[in-house]
N, C-alpha and C positions, 0 to 999 in steps of 0.2 A: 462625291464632291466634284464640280465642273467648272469651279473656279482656281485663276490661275496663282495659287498662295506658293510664294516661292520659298524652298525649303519648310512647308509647312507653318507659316507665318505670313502674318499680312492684315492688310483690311480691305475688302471688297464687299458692295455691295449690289447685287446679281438680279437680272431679273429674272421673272417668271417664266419658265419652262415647260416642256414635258417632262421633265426629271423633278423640278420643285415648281409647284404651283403657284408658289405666293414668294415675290419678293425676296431674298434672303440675306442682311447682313453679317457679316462676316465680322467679329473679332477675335481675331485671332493673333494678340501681338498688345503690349502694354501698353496703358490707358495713358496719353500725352507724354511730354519729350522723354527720348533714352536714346544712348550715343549713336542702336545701331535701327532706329525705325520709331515706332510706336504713334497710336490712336490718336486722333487730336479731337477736341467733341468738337468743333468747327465744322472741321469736315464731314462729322455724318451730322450735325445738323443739316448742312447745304446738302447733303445730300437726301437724305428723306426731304428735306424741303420742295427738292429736285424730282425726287419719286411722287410726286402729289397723290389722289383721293385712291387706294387701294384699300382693298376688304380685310386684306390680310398681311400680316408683316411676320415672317422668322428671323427670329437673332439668335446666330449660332456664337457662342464664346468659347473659347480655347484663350484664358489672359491668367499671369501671374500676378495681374492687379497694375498698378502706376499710383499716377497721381490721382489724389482722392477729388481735388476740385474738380481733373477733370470727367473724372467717373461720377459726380454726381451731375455734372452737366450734360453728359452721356444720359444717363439714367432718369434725367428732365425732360429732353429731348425726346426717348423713346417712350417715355409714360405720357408722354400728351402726343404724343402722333395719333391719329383717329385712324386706326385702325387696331385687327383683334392681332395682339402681337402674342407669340409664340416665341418664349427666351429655351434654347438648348445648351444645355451646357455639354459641351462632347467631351472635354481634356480635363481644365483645371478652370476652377473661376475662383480665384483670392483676391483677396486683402480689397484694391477699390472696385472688382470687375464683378465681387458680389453685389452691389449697390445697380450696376446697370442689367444683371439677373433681375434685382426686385422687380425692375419694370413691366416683365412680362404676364398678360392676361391668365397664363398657364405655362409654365415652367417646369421643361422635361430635362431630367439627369440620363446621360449613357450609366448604365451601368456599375460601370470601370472608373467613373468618373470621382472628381469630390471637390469638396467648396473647402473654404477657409476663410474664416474672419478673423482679424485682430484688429486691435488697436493702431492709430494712425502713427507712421514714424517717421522720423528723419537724421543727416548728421547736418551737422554746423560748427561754425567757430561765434565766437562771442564772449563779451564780459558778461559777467552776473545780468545785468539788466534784459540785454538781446535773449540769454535764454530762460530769463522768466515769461519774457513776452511768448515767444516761439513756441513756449510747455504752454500757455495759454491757447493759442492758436490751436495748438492739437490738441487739447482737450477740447475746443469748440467744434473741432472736425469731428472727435469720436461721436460728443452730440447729436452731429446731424448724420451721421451713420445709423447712430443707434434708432433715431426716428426713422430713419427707411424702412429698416427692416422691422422693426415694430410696426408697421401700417400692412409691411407684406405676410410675415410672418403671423400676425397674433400674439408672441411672444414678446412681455414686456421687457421693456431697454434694461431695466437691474436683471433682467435674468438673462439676457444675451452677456452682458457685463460680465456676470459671475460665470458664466460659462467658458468664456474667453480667460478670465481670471484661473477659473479653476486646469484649465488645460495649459497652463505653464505659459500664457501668452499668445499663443496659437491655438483657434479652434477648428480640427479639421474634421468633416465629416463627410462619410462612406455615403454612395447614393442611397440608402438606405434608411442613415439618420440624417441626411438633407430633409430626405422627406416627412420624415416624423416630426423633423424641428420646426416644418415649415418653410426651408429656406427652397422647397421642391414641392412640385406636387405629384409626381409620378415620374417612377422609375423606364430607359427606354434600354433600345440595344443598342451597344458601343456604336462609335463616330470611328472607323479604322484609318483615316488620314488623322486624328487628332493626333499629334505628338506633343507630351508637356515639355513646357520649357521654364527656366527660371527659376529654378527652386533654389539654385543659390543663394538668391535672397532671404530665405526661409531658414530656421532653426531650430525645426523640432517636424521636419517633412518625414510622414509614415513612411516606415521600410517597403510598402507594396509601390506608392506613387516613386519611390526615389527610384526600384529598378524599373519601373517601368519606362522611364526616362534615361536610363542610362546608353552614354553612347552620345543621346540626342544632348545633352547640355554641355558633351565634353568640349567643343571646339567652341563654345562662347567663351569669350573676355568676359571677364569680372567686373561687374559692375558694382556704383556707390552706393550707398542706401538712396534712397527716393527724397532726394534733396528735395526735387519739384515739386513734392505733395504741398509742401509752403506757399513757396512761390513759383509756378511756373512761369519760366521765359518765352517771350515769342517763340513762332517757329516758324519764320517767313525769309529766314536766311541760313547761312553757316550757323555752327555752334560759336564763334568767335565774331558771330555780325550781333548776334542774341544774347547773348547769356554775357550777364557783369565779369568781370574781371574776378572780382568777389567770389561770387559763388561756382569760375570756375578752379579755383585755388582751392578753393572746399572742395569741391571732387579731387582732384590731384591727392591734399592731403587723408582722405576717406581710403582713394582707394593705396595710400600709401599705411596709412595703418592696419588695413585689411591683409598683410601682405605678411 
């Protein structure tokens, strides 16, 4: 890797090389807002925008997933870009950063690697009404989840469903059974800068991915669930120029019951 991911995190998008021939987007870092970084589909929009007619595109992901809208905007973004895109997954690709994997023409797993689907989540405050609407929202978001990866996969959405159902909420799979399931097509050799991160978020992460990460997640702050999978806030200022007042009290009280 020759790009400059600082503590193994970031988003870069690199050109062509003698070391990589084609293009290479970088994600590497949660899909739209989080306290300490993360992807905005904005900016790799404008930026393949910016990359114009190339033959070939790589998208390397290393993401604990984010917001689902904006990983499916990502995953719009790179399925219509014209060119023959190449998605790797080196570290970890969950929750929405599977959907921007679907994208690619051909989709390599490291090894060492592994995917994870659930169902979409969030925390909130509300009376009865707010979160009947909200459980509706997310059940429209698992929908268009479920459609992605049924067009990539071949695998019907009741049976990614039950799959996800039957694994306790989390479906995680070995590069092994990425590829059997579909959500892969071939197995590669490990990515050795990939370092996972984020698995805090996560509740029922295999014993092999969790040590492999140890160490590397001790010094993050604790984050709240994926409030912005709902609604994301701008991200054209401070978190206190963007984000309601509202939904910053939601985070406070999330990450005070977490505690």
């Amino acid at each position: 890797m020759t790009t400059p991911l600082q503590g193994g995190r970031g988003y870069v998008l690199a050109q062509a090389d003698d070391a990589a021939p084609a293009p290479t987007l970088y994600l590497y870092d949660v899909l739209g807002v989080d306290m300490f970084g993360g992807v905005l589909a904005k900016q790799v929009i404008d930026d393949l925008r910016a990359l114009g007619d190339v033959p070939e595109l790589a998208v390397r992901i290393n993401s604990p997933g984010g917001d689902v809208f904006e990983g499916i905007a990502v995953y719009n973004a790179v399925a219509r870009f014209p060119a023959n895109v190449t998605v790797h997954i080196d570290g970890i690709a969950a929750s929405a950063a599977t959907l921007v994997a679907m994208a690619g023409n051909r989709i390599a797993i490291a090894e060492n690697a592994m995917v994870m689907v659930h169902r979409p989540w969030t925390a909130l405050m509300g009376d009865a009404p707010e979160l009947r609407r909200q459980a509706e929202i997310l059940d429209k978001a698992w929908s268009s989840m479920l459609t992605t990866y049924q067009r990539r996969t071949g695998r019907r959405a009741a049976t990614v469903e039950q799959k996800v159902a039957d694994a306790g909420g989390e479906w995680w799979m070995t590069a092994a059974e990425a590829v059997a399931e579909g959500f892969a097509d071939v197995v590669t050799k490990p990515e050795k800068e990939a370092q996972v991160f984020g698995l805090h978020r996560f509740r029922h992460v295999p014993a092999q991915l969790a040590a492999s990460a140890a160490g590397v997640g001790a010094a993050e702050s604790p984050t709240a669930p994926r409030i912005a999978e709902i609604a994301p806030p701008r991200v054209e200022a401070s978190v206190r120029e963007v984000m309601p007042l509202a939904q910053r009290r939601r985070i406070v009280e999330a990450l005070r019951l977490a505690t």
